[in-house]
N, C-alpha and C positions, 0 to 999 in steps of 0.2 A: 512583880508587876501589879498585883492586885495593891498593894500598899503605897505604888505609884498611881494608878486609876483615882485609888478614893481622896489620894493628895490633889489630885490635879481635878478631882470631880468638885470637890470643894472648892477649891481656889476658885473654880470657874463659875460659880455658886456665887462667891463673896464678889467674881469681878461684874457680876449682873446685876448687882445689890448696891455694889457701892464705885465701881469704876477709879478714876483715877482722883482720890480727893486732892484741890489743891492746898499744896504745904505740905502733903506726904512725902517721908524719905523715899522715895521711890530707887528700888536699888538700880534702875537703869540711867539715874539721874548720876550715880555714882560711877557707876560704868561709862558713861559719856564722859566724865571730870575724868576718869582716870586715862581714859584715852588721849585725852587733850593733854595731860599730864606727860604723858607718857612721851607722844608723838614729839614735843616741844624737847623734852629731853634727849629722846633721839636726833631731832633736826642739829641741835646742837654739837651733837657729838661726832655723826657721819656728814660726810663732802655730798656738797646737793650735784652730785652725778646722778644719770641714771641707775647705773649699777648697785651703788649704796643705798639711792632711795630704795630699791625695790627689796634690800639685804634688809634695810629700816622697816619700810613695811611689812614683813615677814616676824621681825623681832617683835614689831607692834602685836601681831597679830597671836604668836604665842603669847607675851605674857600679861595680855590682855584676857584672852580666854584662859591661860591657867588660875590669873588671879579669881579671875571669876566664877569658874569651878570649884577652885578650892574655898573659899567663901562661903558659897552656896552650901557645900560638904561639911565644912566645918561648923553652921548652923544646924544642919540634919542633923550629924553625930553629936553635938555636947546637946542637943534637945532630949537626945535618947538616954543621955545620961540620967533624964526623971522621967525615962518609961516608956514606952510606945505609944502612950495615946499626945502624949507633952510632943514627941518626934513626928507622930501624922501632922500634929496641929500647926508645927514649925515649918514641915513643910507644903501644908496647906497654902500658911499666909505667902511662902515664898511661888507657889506658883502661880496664883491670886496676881502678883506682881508683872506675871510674864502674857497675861489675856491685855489683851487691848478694845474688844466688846465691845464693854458699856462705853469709856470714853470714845470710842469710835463713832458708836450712836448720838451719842449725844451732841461731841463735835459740827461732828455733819449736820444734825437737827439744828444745830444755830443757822447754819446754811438757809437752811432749808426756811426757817421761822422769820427772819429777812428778807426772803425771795421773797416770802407769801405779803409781808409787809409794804414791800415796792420798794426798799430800803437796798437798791445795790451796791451804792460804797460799803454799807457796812456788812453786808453778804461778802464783799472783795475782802475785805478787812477777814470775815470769819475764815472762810475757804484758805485764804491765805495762812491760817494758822494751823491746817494740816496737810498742805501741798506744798512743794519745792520748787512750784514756776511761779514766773510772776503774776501777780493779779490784778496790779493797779488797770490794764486796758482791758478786762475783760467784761464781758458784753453777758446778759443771765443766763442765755444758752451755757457759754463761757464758764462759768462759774459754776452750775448746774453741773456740766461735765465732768470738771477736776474734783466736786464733793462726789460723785457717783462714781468713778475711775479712782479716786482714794479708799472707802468703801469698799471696792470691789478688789480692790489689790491688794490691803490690808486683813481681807479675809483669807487668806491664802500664812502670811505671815506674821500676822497679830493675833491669830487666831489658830490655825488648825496645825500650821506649822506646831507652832510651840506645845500644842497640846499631842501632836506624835511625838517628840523628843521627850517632853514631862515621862509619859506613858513608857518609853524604853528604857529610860535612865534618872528619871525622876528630878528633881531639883539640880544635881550638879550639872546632868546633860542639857536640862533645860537652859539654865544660866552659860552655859556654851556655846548656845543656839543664840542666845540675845545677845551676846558680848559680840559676836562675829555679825549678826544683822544689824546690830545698832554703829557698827565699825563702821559696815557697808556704807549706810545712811551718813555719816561724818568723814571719812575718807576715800571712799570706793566712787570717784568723782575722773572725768575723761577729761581736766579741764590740766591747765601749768602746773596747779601747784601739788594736784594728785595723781597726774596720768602714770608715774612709775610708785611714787609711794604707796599708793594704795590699793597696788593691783594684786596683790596679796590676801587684804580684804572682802574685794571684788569675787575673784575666783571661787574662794573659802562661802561665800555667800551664794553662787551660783550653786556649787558643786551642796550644799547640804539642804537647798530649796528644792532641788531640783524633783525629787519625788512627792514632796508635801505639795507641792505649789500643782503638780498633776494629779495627785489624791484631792485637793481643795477644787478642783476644775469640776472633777467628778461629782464631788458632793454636790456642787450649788447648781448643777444640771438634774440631778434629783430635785432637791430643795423647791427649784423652780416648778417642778409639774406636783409640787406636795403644797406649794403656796397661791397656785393658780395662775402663774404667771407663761408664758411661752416655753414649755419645756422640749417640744419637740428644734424649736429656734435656738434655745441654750444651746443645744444639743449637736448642731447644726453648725453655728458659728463658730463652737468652742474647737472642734474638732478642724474646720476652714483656716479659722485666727489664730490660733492660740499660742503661732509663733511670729507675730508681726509685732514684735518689738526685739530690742536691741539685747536686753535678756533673755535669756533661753525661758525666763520661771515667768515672768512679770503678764504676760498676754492670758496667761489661763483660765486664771477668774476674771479677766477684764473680758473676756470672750465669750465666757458663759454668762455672764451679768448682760453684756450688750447684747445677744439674742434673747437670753427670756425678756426682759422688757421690749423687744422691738427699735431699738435707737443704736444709734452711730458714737462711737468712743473712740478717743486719742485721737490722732492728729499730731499735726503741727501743734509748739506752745513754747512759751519762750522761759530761757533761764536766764538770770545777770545779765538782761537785758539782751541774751543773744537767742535767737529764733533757732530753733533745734526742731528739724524735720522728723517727723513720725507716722509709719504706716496707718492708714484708720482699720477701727478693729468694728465688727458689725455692719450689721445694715441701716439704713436712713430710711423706715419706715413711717416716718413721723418725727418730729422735732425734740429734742430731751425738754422736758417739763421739769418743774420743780418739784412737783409728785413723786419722781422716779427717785427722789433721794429715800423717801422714810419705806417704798419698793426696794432699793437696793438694801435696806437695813434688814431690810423683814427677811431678804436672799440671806445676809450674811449672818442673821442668827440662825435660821434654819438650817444653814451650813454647819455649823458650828454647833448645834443638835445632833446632828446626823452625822459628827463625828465623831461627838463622843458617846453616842450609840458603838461606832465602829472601834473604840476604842474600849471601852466596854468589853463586846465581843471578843476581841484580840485578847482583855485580859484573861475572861473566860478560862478563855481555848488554853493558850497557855497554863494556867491553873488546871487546866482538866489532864494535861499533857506531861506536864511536871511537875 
């Protein structure tokens, strides 16, 4: 575990430094191609009942994640073949891959650097490029929401998630955790073409979020009274909301983010043009600002400080233990 810690302390180091360059083989870019791969071949081969699809889905979803474990493994081990400092560094870079931080920040700051400009199309234009609902009608409030509510949700599983998984099982398990979240994100979809396919995905994504995503809730209600923001409202909210969405994991940090800033999250929002109802998570203390985005940033790295302190700790102890 300590040899997992300083893989993943580093990666996490290199993902603040340098984020996501574009042009980089990013191994989740190949993880997504292989899924689409995979699925297209599947579809092919089983009857689109629901029965099959959900047999389909299930096949997807092993040898999705075996390919991608073993991958991940088979980089760590032939790294170790020139040494243990050659095999830290291999698997540095590979968890480096699985932070999503820097590009998160940065993302969102395009939001954010538009809003400030008066520039809404092209706020819609940015926002749109790390949210799943439509953006063309959205109003700045609007837009403001979905970059804060992405932020805050992706601190939960772009972030602390993958850095408890790194931390247990290092590079293979970690690449296990993104092959199944990134399914989710491509598959795990309530609509025709994935309500049986990809409910496989879906579960397998609930079921391995399900404690990170309430570890991440916790942190960023710290975080908040460490960054001067409403820590006792984090506090407050996270514990009221933190199940009023359709996910069991997804409301957590969306819950603690909308009490420490004071403002009102989710709602109604539309997907493929179709309006999809959703609980509000927070209070409506005052109106979301464009401010609250590079506030929501400063929550979710201070999260993601304060977890790998706790992972840290964890390894510690363990080291001390065994």
């Amino acid at each position: 575990m300590i040899e997992h810690f300083t893989a993943l302390f580093l990666g996490f180091l290199l993902d603040l430094c340098l984020g996501d360059p574009h042009g980089f083989p990013h191994p989740v870019r190949l993880i997504g191609a292989l899924i689409s791969k995979t699925e297209a071949a599947l579809r092919r081969m089983l009857p689109p009942v629901p029965g099959w699809e959900r047999f389909g889905g299930a096949l997807l979803v092993a040898a999705v994640c075996a390919a991608s474990s073993a991958g991940a493994f088979a980089v760590v081990w032939a790294a170790g073949l020139f040494g243990a400092p050659v095999r830290l560094a291999a698997e540095a870079v590979l968890c480096y891959t699985m932070f999503a931080a820097r590009s998160l920040r940065d993302e969102s700051m395009k939001v954010y650097h538009e809003l400030k400009k008066g520039d809404l199309p092209a706020a819609r234009r940015a926002v749109s490029m790390i949210v799943g609902r439509d953006t063309d009608a959205l109003d700045e409030q609007g837009v403001t929401k979905a970059a804060v509510e992405t932020v805050a949700e992706n601190a939960s599983d772009g972030v602390v998630a993958p850095m408890l998984f790194l931390l247990v099982g290092g590079a293979p398990l970690g690449f296990f955790y993104k092959a199944v979240n990134t399914m989710d994100s491509m598959v795990g979809y309530k609509n025709d073409r994935y309500r049986y396919f990809g409910t496989a995905a879906a579960k397998l994504d609930d079921l391995l979020n399900l404690i990170p995503a309430r570890i991440a809730g916790l942190l960023m209600i710290a975080a908040a009274f460490l960054c001067g923001l409403d820590g006792p409202g984090a506090a407050r909210v996270f514990f009221r909301d933190r199940k009023n969405h359709a996910s069991p994991n997804s409301a957590h940090t969306e819950a603690a983010c909308a009490g420490a800033l004071g403002v009102q999250l989710a709602g109604d929002a539309v997907y493929f043009g179709k309006t999809v109802q959703k609980p509000l998570i927070g209070d409506a203390n005052r109106p979301v600002e464009a401010q609250d985005i590079p506030r929501a940033n400063r929550l979710m790295i201070l999260t993601a400080a304060l977890c790998l302190l706790l992972s840290a700790a964890a390894a510690a102890l363990w080291a001390a233990l065994f």
